[in-house]
N, C-alpha and C positions, 0 to 999 in steps of 0.2 A: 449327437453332441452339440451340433448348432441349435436345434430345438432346445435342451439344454440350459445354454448358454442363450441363445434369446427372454426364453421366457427368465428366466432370474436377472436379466439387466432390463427387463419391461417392468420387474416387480421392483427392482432398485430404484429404476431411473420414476417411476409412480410417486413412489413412496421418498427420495430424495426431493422433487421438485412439492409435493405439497407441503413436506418440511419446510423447505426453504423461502416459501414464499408466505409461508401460513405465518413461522416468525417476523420474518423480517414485515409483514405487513402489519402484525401486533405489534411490533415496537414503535412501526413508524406512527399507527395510531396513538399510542400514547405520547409518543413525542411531537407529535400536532397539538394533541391535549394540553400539553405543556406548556406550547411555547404558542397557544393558539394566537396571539392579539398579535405577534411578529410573525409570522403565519399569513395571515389576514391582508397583511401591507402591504405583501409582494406583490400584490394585482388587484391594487383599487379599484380600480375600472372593471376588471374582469368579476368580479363576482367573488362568493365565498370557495363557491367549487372550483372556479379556474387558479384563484391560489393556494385550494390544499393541494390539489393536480399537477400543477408546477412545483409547489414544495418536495412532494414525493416523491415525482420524476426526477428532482437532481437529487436525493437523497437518499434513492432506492440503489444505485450502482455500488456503495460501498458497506450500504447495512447489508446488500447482497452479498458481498463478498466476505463480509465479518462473520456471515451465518454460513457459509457454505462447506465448509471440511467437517465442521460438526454433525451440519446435517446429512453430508454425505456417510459419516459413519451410526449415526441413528440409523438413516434407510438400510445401510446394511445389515446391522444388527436386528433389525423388525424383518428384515425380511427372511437371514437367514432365521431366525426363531422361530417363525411363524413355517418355515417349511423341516425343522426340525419338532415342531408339535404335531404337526401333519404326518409325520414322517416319510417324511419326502427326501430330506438329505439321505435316511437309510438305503432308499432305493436308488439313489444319486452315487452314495460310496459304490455299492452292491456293482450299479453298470458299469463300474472299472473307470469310472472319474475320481481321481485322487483330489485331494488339498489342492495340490500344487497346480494340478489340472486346472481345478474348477479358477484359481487364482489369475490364470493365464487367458481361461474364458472371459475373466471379466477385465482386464487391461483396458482394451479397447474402451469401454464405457467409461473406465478410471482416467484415461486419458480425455477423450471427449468433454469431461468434468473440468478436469486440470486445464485444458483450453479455454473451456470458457470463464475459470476463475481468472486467469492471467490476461486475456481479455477484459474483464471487468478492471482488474487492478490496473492494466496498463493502458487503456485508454477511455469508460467510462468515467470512473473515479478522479480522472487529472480533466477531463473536459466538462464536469459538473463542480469544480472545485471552485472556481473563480466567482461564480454564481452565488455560493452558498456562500465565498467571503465577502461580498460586498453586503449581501443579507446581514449576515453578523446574527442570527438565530442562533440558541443555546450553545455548544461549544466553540462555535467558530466567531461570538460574540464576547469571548472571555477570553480569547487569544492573549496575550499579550505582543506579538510578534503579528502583525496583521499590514501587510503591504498589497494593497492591488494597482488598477493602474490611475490610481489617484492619490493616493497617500504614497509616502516616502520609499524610497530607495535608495540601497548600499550598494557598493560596488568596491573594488578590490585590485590592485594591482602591486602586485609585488610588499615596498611597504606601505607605497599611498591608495588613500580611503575616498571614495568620493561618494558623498551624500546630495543626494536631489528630490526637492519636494514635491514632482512630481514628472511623470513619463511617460511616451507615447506608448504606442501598444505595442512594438517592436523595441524600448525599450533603446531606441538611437536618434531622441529628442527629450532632453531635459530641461526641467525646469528650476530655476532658484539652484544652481549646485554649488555647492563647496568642498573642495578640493585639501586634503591634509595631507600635504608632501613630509614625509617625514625620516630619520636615517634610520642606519641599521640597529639599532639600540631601541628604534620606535618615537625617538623624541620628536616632535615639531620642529621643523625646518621653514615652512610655508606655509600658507593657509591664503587660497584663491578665493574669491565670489565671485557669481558669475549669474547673470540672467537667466544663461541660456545655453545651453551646449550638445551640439548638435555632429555626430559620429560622422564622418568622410573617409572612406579608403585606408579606418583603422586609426583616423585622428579626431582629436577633437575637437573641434573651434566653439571659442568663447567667446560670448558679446558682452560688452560691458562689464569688465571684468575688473578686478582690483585685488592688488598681490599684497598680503599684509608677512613681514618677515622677520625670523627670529631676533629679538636683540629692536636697540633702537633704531633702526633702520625705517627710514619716511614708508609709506605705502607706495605702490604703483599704479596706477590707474590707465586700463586700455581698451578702447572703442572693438578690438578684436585679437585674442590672442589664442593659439593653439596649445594643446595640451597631449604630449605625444606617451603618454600610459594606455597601456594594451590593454584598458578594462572592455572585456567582452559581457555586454548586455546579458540579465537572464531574460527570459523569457517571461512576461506580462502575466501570466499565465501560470507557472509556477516561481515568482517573484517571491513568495510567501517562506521560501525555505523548508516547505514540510517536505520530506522525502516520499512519506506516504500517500500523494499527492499528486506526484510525479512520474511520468513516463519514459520508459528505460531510456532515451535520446535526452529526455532532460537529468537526468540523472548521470550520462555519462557526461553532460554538456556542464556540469557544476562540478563533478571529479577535475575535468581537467582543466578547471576555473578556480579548484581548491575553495568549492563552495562559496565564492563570491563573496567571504569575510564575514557569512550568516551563520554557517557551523563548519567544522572541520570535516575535510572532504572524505574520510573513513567512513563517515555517520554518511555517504552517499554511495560510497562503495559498500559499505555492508547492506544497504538497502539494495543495491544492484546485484548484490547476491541473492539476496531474501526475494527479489521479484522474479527469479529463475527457479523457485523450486515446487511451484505450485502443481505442475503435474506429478513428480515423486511424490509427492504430497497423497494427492487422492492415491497412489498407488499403493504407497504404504497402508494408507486405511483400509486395501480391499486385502493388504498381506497380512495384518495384525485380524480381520474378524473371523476371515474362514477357516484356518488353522483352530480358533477359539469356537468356532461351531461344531468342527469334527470330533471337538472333545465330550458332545453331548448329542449321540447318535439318535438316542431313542429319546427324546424330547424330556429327557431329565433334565432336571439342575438349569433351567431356562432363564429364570431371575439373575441365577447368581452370572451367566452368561452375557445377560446385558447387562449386570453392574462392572464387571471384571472389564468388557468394550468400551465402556461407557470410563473406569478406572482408567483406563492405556489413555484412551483419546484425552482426557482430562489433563493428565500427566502429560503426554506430549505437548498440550497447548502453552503450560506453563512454563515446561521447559525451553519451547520456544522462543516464549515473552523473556523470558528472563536472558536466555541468550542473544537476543536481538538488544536488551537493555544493556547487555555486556560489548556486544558487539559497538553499540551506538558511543560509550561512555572511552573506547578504545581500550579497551584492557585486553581485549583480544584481534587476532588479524580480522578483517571485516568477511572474508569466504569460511574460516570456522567459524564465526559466529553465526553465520547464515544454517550452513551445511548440516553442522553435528547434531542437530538432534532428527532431523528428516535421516541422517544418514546410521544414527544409534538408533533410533526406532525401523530402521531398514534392516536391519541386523537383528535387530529383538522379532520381527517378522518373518526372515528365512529360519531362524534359530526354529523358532516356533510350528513353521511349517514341517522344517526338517524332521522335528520331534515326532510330528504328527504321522509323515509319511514309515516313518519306524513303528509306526502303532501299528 
């Protein structure tokens, strides 16, 4: 049974990694193609080769991760086919390894997978992010929302707003800031400037600072004054607000900062759901294909086999996209929108096996 189980996760894991790397290096060619002359710039000095090399190394950790559940259920599908045209599976049911069996053979692999996608998401993808925003190449050049640690930042406390035109890398030295002290109804009360404001023991001290205040009241002008709002810095790093971006400590670091006044902290929690599911993820894909192979013993009906894999897996990605868009928008709690479709496509997988193991 280990023999087995070896060889069909030697012929997955084969056929999953030349997937995944055969796309993801197709796109990225094209997307060199594209945006070649922004390309080119990242490393004047280096040559043409050392900035497509650069470009692709930070740009491979999330095309990687975009292509990977797909292609994990391609390899499965090519692989199971391919030993149901051999008939190979027949002799597989035959030695008394069921569905459910062979399913549990391959966990281990579907995990292994899942590790290394949530790996990618959670800490490639958020340490290549800051790189490709400064670049500003194809999407990350049409942002509208585009903060790194030169341009602008928001911050958030309670109901005041503090805007600074620029920040250290720790994000607790500001530049140019101004301060919107405002009541509960949201109106202006205050409006600070400030040179320069510089974070101590949770406070904020301002240089050169001048208080402009609601109604006719003179201005005030002071050589240093503190600013005692509990705005806690994001991180330089994911300063940008994209969730997708971010790593589970930065994302629970803007839940319980209520998104620092860039998006509504649900839209951070639902993601903090969504980066917890990538190993059920690949597990589902190994529970939806095998079931869907035992229905085709003797290498009949082999097309319609990968169209119907190929069907499921389609369908789940949509359903996902859409629930994560439901999720993001708050119509729903941010753990269903995460959950429900890895968790209905987990059910449409026992269902299926069950079927199976009745045949």
């Amino acid at each position: 049974m280990r023999i087995v189980a070896f060889m069909i996760s030697k012929m997955v894991l084969a056929r999953f990694l030349a997937l995944l790397f055969g796309l993801s290096l197709f796109v990225l060619t094209l997307e060199v193609a594209a945006y070649s002359k922004d390309v080119l710039a990242i490393d004047a000095d280096g040559g043409t080769l050392s900035s497509v090399f650069t470009y692709i190394v930070h740009r491979l950790p999330l095309t990687l991760a975009t292509f990977l559940p797909m292609s994990l259920l391609m390899a499965l599908l090519l692989t199971l086919t391919e030993l149901s045209y051999r008939n190979e599976l027949v002799a597989i049911w035959a030695s008394g390894i069921s569905p459910g069996r062979l399913i549990f053979l391959l966990v281990p692999l579907a995990i292994l997978i899942g590790v290394a996608h949530f790996a990618l998401l959670d800490r490639a993808v958020p340490a290549a992010a800051p790189s490709l925003r400064e670049w500003g190449i194809g999407d990350y050049g049409r942002e509208r929302l585009k903060i790194g640690e030169r341009d602008p930042i928001w911050l958030r406390s309670g109901n005041d707003i503090m805007r600074a035109a620029s920040a250290s890398r720790d994000s607790r030295r500001l530049e140019d800031v101004v301060i919107f002290k405002r009541d509960a109804d949201g109106l202006l009360l205050e409006q600070i400037f400030a040179e320069r404001a510089v974070q101590t023991n949770g406070v904020w001290d301002l240089t050169n600072a001048t208080t402009y205040f609601r109604g006719n009241k003179p201005p005030e002008k002071a050589s240093t004054l503190q600013y005692g709002g509990q705005m806690r810095p994001a991180a330089a790093g994911s300063r940008s607000g994209d969730p997708e971006e971010m790593s589970l400590s930065d994302l629970r670091y803007f839940i319980s900062n209520d998104g620092f006044g860039i998006r509504p902290a649900y839209v951070y929690k639902t993601w903090l759901h969504k980066r917890l599911t990538p190993i059920l993820i690949s597990i589902v894909m190994v529970g939806l294909c095998v079931p869907l192979a035992a229905r085709f013993r003797r290498g009949g009906g082999l097309g319609l086999l990968f169209a119907v894999g190929i069907g499921l897996g389609f369908a789940f990605f949509v359903f996902d996209g859409i629930a994560l868009s439901v999720g993001e928008l708050g119509f729903v709690t941010p753990w269903l929108a995460a959950w429900t479709p890895v968790l209905a496509f987990a059910a449409l997988a026992a269902y299926l096996t069950l079927q199976t193991e009745r045949v």
